[in-house]
C-alpha positions in Angstrom: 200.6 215.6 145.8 203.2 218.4 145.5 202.8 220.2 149.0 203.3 224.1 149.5 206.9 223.9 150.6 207.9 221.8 147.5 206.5 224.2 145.0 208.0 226.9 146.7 211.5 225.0 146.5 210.9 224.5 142.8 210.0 228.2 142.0 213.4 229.3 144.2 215.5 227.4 141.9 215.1 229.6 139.0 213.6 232.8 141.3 215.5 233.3 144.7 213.1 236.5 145.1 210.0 234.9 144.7 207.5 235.8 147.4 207.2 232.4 149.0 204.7 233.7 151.9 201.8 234.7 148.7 203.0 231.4 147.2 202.1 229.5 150.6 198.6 231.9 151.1 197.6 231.3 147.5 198.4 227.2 148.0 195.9 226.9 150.9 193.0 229.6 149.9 192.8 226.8 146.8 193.4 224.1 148.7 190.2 225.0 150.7 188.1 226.3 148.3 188.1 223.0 146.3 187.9 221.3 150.1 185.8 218.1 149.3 185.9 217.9 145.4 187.1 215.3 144.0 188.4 214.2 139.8 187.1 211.2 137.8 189.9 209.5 139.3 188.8 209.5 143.3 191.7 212.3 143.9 191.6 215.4 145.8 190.6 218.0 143.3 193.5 220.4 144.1 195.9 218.0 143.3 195.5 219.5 139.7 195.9 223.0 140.0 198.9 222.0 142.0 200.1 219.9 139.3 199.5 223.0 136.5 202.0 224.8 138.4 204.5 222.2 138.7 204.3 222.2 135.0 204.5 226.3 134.6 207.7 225.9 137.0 209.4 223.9 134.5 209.1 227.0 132.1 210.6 229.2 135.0 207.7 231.9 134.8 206.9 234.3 137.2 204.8 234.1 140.6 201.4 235.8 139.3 201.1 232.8 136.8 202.0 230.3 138.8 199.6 231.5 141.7 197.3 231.9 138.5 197.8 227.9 137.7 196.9 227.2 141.6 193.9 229.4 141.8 192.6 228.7 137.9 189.4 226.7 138.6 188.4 228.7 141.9 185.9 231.3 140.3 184.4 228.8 138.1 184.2 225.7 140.5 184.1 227.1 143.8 182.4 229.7 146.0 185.5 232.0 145.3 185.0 235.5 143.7 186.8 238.0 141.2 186.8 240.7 143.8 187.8 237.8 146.8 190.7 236.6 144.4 191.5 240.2 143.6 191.2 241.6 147.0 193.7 238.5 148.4 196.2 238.5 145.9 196.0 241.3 143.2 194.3 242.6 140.2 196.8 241.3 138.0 196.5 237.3 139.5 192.5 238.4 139.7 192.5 239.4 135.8 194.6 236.3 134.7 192.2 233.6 136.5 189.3 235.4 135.2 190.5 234.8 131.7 191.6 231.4 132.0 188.1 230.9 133.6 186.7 232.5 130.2 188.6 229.8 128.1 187.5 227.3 130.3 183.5 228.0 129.1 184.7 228.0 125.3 183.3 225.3 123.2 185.8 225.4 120.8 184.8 222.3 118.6 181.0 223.2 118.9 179.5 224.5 115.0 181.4 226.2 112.7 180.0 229.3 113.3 180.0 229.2 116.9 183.6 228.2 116.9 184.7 231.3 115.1 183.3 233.2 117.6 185.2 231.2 120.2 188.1 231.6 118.5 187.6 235.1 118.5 187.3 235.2 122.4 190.4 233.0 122.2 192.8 235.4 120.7 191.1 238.8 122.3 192.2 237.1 125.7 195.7 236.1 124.4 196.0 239.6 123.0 195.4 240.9 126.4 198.3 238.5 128.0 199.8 235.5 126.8 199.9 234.1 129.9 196.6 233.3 130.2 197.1 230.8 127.3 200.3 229.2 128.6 197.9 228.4 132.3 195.4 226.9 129.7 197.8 224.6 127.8 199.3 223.4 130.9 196.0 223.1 132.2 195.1 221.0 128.9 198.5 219.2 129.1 197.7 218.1 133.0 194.3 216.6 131.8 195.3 214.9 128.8 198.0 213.2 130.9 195.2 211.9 133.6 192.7 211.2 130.7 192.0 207.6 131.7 189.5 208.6 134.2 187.0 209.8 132.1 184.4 208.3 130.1 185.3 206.9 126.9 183.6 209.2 124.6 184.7 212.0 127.0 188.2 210.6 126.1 188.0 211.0 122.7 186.3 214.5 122.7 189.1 216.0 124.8 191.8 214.2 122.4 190.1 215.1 118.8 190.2 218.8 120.7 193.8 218.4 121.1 194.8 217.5 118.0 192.9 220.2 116.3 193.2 223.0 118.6 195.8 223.1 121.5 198.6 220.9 120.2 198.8 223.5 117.0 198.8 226.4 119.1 201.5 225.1 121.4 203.1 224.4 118.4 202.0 228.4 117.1 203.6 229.7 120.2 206.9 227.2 120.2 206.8 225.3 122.3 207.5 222.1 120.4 208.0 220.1 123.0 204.6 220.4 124.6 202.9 220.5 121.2 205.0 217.1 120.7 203.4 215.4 124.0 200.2 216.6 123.3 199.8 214.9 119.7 201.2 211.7 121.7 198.7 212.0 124.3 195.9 212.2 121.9 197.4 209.6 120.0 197.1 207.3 122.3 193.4 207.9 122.5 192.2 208.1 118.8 194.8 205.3 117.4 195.6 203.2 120.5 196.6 200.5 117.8 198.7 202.5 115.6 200.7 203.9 118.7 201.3 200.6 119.7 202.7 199.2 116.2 205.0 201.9 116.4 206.2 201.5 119.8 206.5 197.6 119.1 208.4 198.0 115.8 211.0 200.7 117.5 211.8 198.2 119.8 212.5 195.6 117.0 214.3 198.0 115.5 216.2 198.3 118.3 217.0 194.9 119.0 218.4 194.3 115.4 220.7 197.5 115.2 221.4 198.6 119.3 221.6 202.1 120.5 221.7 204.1 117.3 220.7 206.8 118.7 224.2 206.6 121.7 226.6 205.5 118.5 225.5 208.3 116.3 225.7 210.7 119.1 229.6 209.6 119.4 230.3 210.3 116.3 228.8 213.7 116.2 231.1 214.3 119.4 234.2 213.5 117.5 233.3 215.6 114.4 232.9 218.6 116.9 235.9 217.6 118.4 238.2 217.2 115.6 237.0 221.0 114.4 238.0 222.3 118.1 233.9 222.8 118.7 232.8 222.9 122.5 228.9 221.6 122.2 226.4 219.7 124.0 224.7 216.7 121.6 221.5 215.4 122.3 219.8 212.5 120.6 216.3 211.0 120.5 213.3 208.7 118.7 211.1 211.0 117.0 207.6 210.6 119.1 204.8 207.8 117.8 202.5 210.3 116.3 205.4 212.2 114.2 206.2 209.1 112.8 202.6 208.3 112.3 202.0 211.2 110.6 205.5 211.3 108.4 204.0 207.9 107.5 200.6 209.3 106.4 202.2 212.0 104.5 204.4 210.0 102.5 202.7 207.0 102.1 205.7 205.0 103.7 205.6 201.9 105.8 207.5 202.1 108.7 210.3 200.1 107.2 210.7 202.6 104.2 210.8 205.8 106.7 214.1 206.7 107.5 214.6 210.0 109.7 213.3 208.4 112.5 215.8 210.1 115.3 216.3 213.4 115.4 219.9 215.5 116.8 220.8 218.2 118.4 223.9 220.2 118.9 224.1 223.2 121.3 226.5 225.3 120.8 228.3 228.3 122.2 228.3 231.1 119.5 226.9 231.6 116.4 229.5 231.3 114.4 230.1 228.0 116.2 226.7 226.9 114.9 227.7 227.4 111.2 230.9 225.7 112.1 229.4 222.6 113.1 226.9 222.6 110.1 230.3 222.7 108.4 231.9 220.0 110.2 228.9 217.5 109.9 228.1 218.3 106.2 232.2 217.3 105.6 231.6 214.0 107.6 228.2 213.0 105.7 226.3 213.9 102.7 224.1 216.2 103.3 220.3 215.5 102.2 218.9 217.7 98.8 215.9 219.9 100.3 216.3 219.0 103.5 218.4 222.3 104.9 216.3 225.6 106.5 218.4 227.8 108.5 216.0 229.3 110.7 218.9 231.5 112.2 219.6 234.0 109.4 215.3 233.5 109.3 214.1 233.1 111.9 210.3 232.0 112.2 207.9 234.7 113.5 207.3 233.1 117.1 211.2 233.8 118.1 212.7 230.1 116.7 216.1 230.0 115.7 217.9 227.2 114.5 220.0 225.2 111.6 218.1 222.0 110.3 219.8 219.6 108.4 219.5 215.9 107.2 222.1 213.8 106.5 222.6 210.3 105.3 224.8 208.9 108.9 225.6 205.7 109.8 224.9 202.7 107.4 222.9 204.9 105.3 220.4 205.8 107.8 218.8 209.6 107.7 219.6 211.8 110.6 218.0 214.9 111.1 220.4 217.3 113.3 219.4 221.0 114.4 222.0 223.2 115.9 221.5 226.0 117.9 223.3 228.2 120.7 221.9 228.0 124.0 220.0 231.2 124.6 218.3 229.7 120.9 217.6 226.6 122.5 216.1 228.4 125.5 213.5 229.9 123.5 213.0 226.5 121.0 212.2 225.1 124.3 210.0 227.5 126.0 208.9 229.4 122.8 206.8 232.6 123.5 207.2 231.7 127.3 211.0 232.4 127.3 209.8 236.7 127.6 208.3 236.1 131.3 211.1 233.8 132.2 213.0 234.1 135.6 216.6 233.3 136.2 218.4 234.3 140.0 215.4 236.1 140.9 215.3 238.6 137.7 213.7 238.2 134.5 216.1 236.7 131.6 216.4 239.1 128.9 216.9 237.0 126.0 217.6 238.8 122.9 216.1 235.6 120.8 212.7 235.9 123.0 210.0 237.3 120.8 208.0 240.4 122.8 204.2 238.8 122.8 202.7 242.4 122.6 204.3 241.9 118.9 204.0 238.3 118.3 199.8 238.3 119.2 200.1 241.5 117.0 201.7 239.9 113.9 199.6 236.5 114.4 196.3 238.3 114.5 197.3 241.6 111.8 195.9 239.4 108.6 192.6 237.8 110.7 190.8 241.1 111.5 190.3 241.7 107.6 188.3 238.4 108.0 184.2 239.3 107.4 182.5 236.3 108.6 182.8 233.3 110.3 184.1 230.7 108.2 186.8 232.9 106.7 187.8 233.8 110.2 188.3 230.1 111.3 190.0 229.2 108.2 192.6 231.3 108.8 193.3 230.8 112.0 193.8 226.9 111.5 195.9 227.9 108.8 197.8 230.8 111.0 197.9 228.0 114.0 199.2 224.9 111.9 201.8 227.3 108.8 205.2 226.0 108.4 207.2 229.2 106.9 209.3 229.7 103.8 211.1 232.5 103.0 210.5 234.1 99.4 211.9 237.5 98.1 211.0 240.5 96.0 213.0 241.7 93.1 214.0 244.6 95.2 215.3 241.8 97.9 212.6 242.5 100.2 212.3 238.9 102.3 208.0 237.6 102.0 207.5 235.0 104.8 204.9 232.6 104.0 202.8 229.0 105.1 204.3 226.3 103.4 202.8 225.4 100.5 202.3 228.7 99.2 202.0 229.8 96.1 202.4 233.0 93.5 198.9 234.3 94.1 199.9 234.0 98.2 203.1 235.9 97.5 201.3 238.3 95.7 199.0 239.3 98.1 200.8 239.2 100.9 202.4 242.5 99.1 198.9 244.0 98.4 195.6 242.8 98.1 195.3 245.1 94.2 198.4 243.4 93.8 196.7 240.1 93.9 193.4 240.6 92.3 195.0 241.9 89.5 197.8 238.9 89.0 198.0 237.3 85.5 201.3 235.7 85.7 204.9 235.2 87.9 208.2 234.4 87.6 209.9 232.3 89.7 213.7 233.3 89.6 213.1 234.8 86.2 211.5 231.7 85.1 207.6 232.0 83.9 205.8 229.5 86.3 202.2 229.0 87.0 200.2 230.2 89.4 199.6 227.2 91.1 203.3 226.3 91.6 204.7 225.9 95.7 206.9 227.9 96.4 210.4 227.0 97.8 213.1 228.8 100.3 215.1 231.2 98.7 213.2 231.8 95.6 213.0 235.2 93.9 209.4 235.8 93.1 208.0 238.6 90.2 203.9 238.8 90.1 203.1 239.6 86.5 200.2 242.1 87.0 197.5 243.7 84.7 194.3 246.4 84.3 190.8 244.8 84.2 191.9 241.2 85.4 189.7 240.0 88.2 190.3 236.9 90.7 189.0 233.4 89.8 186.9 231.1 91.5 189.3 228.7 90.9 192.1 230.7 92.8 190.4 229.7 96.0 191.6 226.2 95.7 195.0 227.4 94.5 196.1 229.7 97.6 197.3 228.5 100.8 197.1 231.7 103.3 193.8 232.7 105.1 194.6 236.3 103.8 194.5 235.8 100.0 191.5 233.0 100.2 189.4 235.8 102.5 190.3 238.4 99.6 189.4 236.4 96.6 186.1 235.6 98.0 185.4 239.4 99.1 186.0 240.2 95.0 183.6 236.9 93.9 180.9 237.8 95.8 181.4 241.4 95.0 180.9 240.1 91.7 178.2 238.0 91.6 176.4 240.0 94.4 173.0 240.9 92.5 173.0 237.3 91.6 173.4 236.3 94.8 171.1 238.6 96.8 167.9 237.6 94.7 168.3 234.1 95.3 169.1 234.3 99.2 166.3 236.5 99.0 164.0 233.8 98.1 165.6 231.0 100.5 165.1 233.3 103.3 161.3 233.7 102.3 161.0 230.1 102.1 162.6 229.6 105.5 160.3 232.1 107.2 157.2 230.5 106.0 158.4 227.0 107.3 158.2 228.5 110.9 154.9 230.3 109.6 156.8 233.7 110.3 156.7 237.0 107.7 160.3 237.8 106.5 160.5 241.8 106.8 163.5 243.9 105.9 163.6 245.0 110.2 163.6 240.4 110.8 166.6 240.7 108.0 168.4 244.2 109.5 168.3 242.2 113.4 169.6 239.0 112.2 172.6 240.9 110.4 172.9 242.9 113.5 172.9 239.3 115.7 175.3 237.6 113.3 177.7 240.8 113.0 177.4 241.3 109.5 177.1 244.9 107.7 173.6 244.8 106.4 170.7 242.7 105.3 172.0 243.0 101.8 175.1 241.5 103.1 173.5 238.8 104.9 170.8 237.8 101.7 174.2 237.8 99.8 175.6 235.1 102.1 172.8 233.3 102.3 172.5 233.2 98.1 175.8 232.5 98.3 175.8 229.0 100.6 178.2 230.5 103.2 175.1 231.0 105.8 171.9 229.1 105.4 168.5 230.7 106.1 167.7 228.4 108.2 170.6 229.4 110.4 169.0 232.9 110.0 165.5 231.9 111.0 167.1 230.4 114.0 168.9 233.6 114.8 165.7 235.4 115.2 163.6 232.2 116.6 165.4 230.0 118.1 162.4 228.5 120.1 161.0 227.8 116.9 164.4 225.7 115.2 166.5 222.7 116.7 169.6 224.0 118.0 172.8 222.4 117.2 173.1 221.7 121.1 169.1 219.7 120.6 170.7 217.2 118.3 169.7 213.3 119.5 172.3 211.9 121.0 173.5 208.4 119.6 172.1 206.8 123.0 168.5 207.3 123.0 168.2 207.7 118.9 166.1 204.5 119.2 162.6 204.3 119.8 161.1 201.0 120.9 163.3 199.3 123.3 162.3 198.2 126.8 164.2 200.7 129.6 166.8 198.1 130.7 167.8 197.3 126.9 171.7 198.1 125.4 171.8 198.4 121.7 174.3 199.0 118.9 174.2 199.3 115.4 175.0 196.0 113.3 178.4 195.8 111.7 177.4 194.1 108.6 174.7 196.9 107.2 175.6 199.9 109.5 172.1 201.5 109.4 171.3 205.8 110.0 168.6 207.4 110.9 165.8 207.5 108.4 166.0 203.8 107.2 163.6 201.2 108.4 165.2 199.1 111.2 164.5 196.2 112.7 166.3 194.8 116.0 167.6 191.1 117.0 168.4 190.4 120.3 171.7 188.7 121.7 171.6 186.9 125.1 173.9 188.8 126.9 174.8 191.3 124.2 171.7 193.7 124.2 170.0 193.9 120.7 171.7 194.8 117.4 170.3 197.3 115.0 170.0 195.9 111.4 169.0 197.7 108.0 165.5 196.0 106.6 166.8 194.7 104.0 170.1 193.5 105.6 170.7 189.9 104.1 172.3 188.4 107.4 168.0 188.9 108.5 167.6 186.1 106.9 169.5 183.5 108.8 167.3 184.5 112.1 163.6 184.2 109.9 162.7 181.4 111.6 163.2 182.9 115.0 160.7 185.8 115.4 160.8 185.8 119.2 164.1 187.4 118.9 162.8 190.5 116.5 161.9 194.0 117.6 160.0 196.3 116.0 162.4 199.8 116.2 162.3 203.0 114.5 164.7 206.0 114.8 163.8 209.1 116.8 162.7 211.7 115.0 164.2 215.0 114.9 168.1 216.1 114.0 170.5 213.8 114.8 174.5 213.7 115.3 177.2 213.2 112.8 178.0 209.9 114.2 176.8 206.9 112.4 179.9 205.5 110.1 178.9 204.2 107.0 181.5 202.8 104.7 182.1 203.7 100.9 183.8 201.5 98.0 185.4 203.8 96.0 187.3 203.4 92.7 189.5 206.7 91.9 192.0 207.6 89.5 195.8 207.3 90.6 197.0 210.7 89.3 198.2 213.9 91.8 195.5 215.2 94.4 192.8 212.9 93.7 192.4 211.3 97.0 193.1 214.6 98.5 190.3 216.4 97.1 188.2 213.7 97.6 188.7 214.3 101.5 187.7 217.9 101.0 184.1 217.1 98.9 183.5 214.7 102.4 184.7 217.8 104.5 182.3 220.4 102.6 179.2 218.0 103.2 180.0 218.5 107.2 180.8 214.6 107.3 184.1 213.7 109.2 186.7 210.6 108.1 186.9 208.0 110.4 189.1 205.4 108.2 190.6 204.8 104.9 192.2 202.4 103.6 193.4 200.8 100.1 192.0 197.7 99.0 193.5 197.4 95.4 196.6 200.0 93.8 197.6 199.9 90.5 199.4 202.4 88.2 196.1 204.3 86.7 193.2 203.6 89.9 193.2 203.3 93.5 190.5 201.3 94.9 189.4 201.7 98.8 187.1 201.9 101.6 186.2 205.4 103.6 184.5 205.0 106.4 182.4 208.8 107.1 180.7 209.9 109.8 176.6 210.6 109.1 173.4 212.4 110.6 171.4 210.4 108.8 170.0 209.2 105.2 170.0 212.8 103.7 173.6 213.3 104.3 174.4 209.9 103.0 173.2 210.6 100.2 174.3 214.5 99.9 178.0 212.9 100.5 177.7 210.2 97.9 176.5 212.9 95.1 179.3 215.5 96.1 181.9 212.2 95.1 179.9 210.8 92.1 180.1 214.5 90.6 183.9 214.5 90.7 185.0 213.6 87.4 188.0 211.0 89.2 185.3 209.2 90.9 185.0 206.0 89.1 182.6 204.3 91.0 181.4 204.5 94.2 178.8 202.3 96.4 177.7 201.2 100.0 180.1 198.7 101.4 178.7 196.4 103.2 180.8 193.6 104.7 178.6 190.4 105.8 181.4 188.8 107.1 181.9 191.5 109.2 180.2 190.2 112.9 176.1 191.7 113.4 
C-alpha cells in the first residue's frame, strides 16, 4: 500500500506548496477510522481510499480533493462525522466527502423512475462542484480494477453500471482515457470471450506484420521532419471494447476492420497543428468523411483537436489526431484540467473549460424536462452525444448530437420554431426531415401557421430537447382523450387494493411524484407514461410489491429440500408461470424443465429422479433468457427497431446472433431477458405487430445440454 510519505512525494511533484502536514493528518484519521475493515479481497480497507488518490494525483488536482479521495468512505462506513471531518480539516473537504457519500447511496440502475430521480441528485451535486464527481469516478475506476473479489453477479452489476453510466460520463467530461479503461474493464466482465478473441487476433496480427504501430510512427517522424515540424508522435492499438464496438456498428469481422491503431502528434503551436495535417495529407490520401477539426470547434467539454484518417502503410487505415500540448493537457484530463496544479500554482489553461459553465451548458436543456422518463432520456443522450457542427443562414454555428436531424436543428433555435416545421433545406437543397445531418452543412427550417408536431417526429429526432418538446405538444393535444381514460385505469387500480380513488388520493400522488396536478397525472397515466399502479403504490405502498420485493432468481422455486442447487434447463428455458417439473443430477443439483419439454421423455422411466416444483408466486425479476427465432426483412433499421419494441416491453438483450442472411431476410436468434410468462408473451406481440417481422417463435435447442 501507498504509505503517507509516498503520496505526499507524488502530490509535490506537480504542487511544491502542498500542505504535506494535513496531507499526513488526513492519511492516518482514515487509516484509523477504517482500522479493522477489510475488502472482498482480505486487504486492509484503507488501501482503497489510498489508491483513489493515487489515481486523482495523476490528474495533478488540488489537496482538498485528494484529502477528499482518502477520507470518501469515512462518514458512510465508519464512526466518522460531517461536523468531525469538518472540524479536522475544513468545510470545503467536509462538503466534498459528504457529497461523494450522497453518490455512494444512489441506485442509479434501480427503475426507471427512480433512476431519474437519481440522476437528478447526480447532476445537482456535480452542479455544486465537479469535484465531487471526479472522487466518484476514480472511486469507480479503483473498484472496477479490483473487481475479481466480488461475487459473480456483483461483478456483472457493477460492470453493466459502468458501461451505462460512468464510462459515458467520463467520456461527458473528457476524459477519454478513463472512459476508455472503464469500457475495457467492464468488458472483460460482460464479454470475457469476445475480449479474449480480440486480444488473441491482435497478437496474430502482430506476428504476421511486426510493429506497425513503431514503423508507422517513423514515418510520421520524417514527414514532420521534412516540413521542419518539432512534435512529439505517439502511437497505440485501439482498446478491445472500441474495437468490439466498431465491429458491432459496422457489422465487420475483425479482418475487414481497418483503423485499428490510432496516432497522435503534439505539436508546439497552432499553426504547427494545421501544418502537420498538411504534411501527412501530402504523404497519404486522406480518408472521405473521416476529417473533424475540433480546434476551429471545439466540443462543449473544452476538447480540441484535428482528427484525420488516412490510408498509411500497405493500405492500412490510420487514424492520427494532432493537437498542441496545452490541447492535449485538457484531451487528457478533460474538465479536470481547471483545478489542475503545476509548481505549486494552479495551471491556467486557456483550453480548460470553467465547470461553473460546462455543468451549466450540460444541464440548460434538461430542466425543461417534466417527468421522469423524458428527464433520463436526455441525459443518456446528453452523456453519450458525439457533436456536429451545423449553421444558420445568417452563419450562426448550431452544435448538435450526432445523428441529428432538421427537426433537432430546428429546435435547438426555438421550440415555435420546431413545432411549426414543414420542411428544410440542406445547403439550399430540399431534404427531408428525417435526413442526418453532417459537419459543415448550411441548414434552412421551412416553417408554417397551424402545423403541429407528429407523433412520428418522436422517432425522427435525436436530442432530449426536441423529443421532450414534441411530446409536451402530443399530449397537449390529445389531453381530454387522455385524461378520461387514465381516469378510468386509476379507478380500476384503486379498487384492486379495495381503496376509493378521490380527487385529494389523485392531488397527493401528483404532489409525491412532482407533477403539476391530478389532471396532469390522469393525463400520464391515459397516456402509458406512468401506470396507475405505480400511482396506487405511491399512495400505498404497504399495499403493492415494490420494485425492491421482486423474487430473486435464487429462491423463485418452491419445492426443493434446503440443501438442493437448481438451474433452469438449457434445452426449454422455462419462466415463471409455466408448469415445471425438476430432474435431479448426481452431483449437479436438479435442473428445471418446462412440462412439456420433449428431452422429459428420455428420463420417463426413472420417476425417482422427478420433483414436483412450482414457481413462487408473486413479481419476479427480469432475468430468465428465453430465446426467439426470428425471420426479418433485410432493408435499413429493421433490426434496429426491433431492439427498441424489446426495450419498450422493459425486457433487456442478452444475445443475438444471425443464423441465415440473404439479400431480402435476415434470420436469427435473440436471446431476452423475462419476468415471467406475461412478459413473454407482451414481448412476442410487440414483434409480431411490426410489419418486418416475418415470423417469430420459441427457440428451443434440444441439443443444447438440460
Amino acid at each position: 500500500m501507498t504509505t503517507a510519505d509516498d503520496l505526499i512525494e507524488l502530490v509535490r511533484t506537480y504542487n511544491p506548496k502542498t500542505n504535506a502536514k494535513k496531507l499526513a493528518e488526513a492519511y492516518a484519521y482514515g487509516e484509523k477510522m477504517h482500522e479493522g475493515q477489510f475488502r472482498h479481497s482480505g486487504e486492509p480497507y484503507f488501501t482503497h481510499p489510498v489508491a483513489v488518490a493515487v489515481i486523482l494525483t495523476d490528474m495533478h488536482l488540488d489537496d482538498a480533493t485528494i484529502i477528499t479521495a482518502l477520507l470518501h468512505d469515512t462518514i458512510e462506513d465508519t464512526k466518522s462525522t460531517y461536523s468531525e471531518v469538518s472540524k479536522k480539516f475544513g468545510r470545503e473537504v467536509a462538503e466534498l466527502v459528504d457529497g461523494v457519500t450522497k453518490l455512494t447511496n444512489l441506485q442509479l440502475n434501480s427503475s426507471e423512475t427512480k433512476q431519474a430521480e437519481n440522476f437528478r441528485k447526480l447532476f445537482i451535486a456535480m452542479s455544486k462542484d465537479l469535484r465531487v464527481i471526479l472522487v466518484k469516478l476514480a472511486d469507480r475506476l479503483h473498484n472496477m480494477r479490483t473487481l475479481r473479489s466480488m461475487k459473480p453477479e456483483k461483478q456483472v452489476q457493477k460492470a453493466r453500471e459502468t458501461m451505462d453510466i460512468f464510462a459515458p460520463l467520463a467520456g461527458r467530461m473528457g476524459m477519454q482515457w478513463m472512459r476508455d479503461e472503464l469500457e475495457d474493464l467492464a468488458f472483460q466482465v460482460l464479454n470475457p470471450d469476445g475480449r479474449t478473441s480480440i486480444i488473441r487476433r491482435f497478437i496474430k496480427l502482430q506476428r504476421e506484420t511486426g510493429d506497425v504501430i513503431h514503423k508507422i510512427t517513423g514515418d510520421i517522424r520524417i514527414e514532420l521532419d521534412k516540413a521542419h515540424i518539432e512534435g512529439e508522435v505517439f502511437g497505440r492499438a485501439k482498446k478491445p471494447y472500441s474495437i468490439w464496438r466498431k465491429m458491432e456498428e459496422k457489422k465487420l469481422s475483425f479482418s475487414r476492420l481497418s483503423d485499428i491503431y490510432g496516432f497522435r502528434v503534439i505539436c508546439g503551436t497552432e499553426a504547427e497543428c494545421y501544418a502537420t495535417l498538411g504534411a501527412i495529407h501530402q504523404r497519404w490520401r486522406a480518408v472521405p468523411g473521416r476529417f473533424k477539426d475540433y480546434i476551429s470547434q471545439p466540443k462543449s467539454n473544452g476538447y480540441r483537436s484535428i482528427h484525420t484518417t488516412v490510408s498509411g502503410r500497405d493500405g492500412k487505415r490510420v487514424e492520427v489526431q494532432i493537437r498542441t500540448r496545452q490541447m492535449n493537457e485538457v484531451a487528457e484530463a478533460g474538465i479536470a484540467a481547471h483545478w489542475a496544479y503545476k509548481d505549486g500554482i494552479r495551471v491556467k489553461n486557456p483550453f480548460a473549460v470553467d465547470p461553473v459553465k460546462w455543468i451549466a451548458s450540460l444541464t440548460e436543456r434538461l430542466d425543461s424536462s417534466e417527468d421522469h422518463e423524458d428527464f433520463l432520456e436526455a441525459v443518456k443522450l446528453e452523456m453519450y452525444q458525439d457533436q456536429v457542427f451545423c449553421f444558420t443562414p445568417k452563419g450562426e454555428v448550431v452544435k448538435l448530437p450526432k445523428g441529428a436531424t432538421p427537426l433537432d436543428f430546428a429546435y435547438a433555435i426555438h421550440t415555435r420554431i420546431g413545432d411549426s416545421c414543414v420542411g428544410a433545406k440542406i445547403d439550399g437543397i430540399r431534404v427531408p426531415l428525417w435526413t442526418r445531418l453532417k459537419n459543415g452543412q448550411s441548414v434552412e427550417i421551412i416553417t408554417a401557421e397551424g402545423q403541429r408536431p407528429q407523433a412520428t417526429w418522436v422517432d425522427i429526432v435525436a436530442t432530449g430537447r426536441a423529443k421532450t418538446a414534441i411530446r409536451r405538444s402530443l399530449r397537449e393535444e390529445d389531453r381530454g382523450r387522455f385524461i378520461k381514460l387514465g381516469l378510468e385505469l386509476a379507478r380500476v387500480a384503486f379498487d384492486h387494493v379495495g381503496k376509493r380513488m378521490s380527487d385529494r388520493a389523485l392531488t397527493t400522488a401528483a404532489r409525491r411524484l412532482h407533477i403539476a396536478d391530478s389532471d396532469e397525472l390522469l393525463a400520464r397515466v391515459g397516456a402509458a407514461e406512468i401506470s396507475a399502479r405505480y400511482v396506487v403504490q405511491t399512495l400505498y405502498p404497504e399495499l403493492t410489491a415494490k420494485p425492491g420485493e421482486e423474487i430473486d432468481a435464487g429462491h423463485a422455486i418452491v419445492g426443493l429440500a434446503p440443501d438442493q442447487t437448481f438451474l433452469r434447463a438449457n434445452c426449454c428455458q422455462p419462466v415463471p408461470g409455466e408448469r415445471i417439473v425438476g430432474l435431479t443430477y448426481r452431483g449437479q443439483g436438479v435442473r428445471i424443465h418446462a412440462i412439456e419439454c420433449p428431452v422429459l421423455s428420455d428420463y420417463q422411466d426413472e420417476t425417482d429422479r422427478w420433483i414436483d416444483l412450482r414457481w413462487h408466486a408473486g413479481p419476479h425479476a427480469a432475468v430468465y433468457t428465453v430465446s426467439f427465432d426470428m425471420t426479418i426483412s433485410n432493408d435499413a433499421g429493421v433490426l434496429g427497431r426491433i431492439c427498441s419494441l424489446i426495450g419498450e416491453q422493459k425486457a433487456n438483450i442478452s444475445d443475438l446472433h444471425f443464423s441465415d442472411r440473404k439479400q431480402d431476410f435476415y434470420r436469427l436468434i435473440i436471446d431476452v431477458d423475462l419476468r415471467d410468462v406475461e412478459h413473454m408473451h407482451a414481448v412476442r406481440l410487440a414483434l409480431e405487430a411490426d410489419s418486418d417481422v416475418a415470423t417469430i417463435k420459441r427457440h428451443r435447442d434440444l441439443t443444447r445440454k438440460p
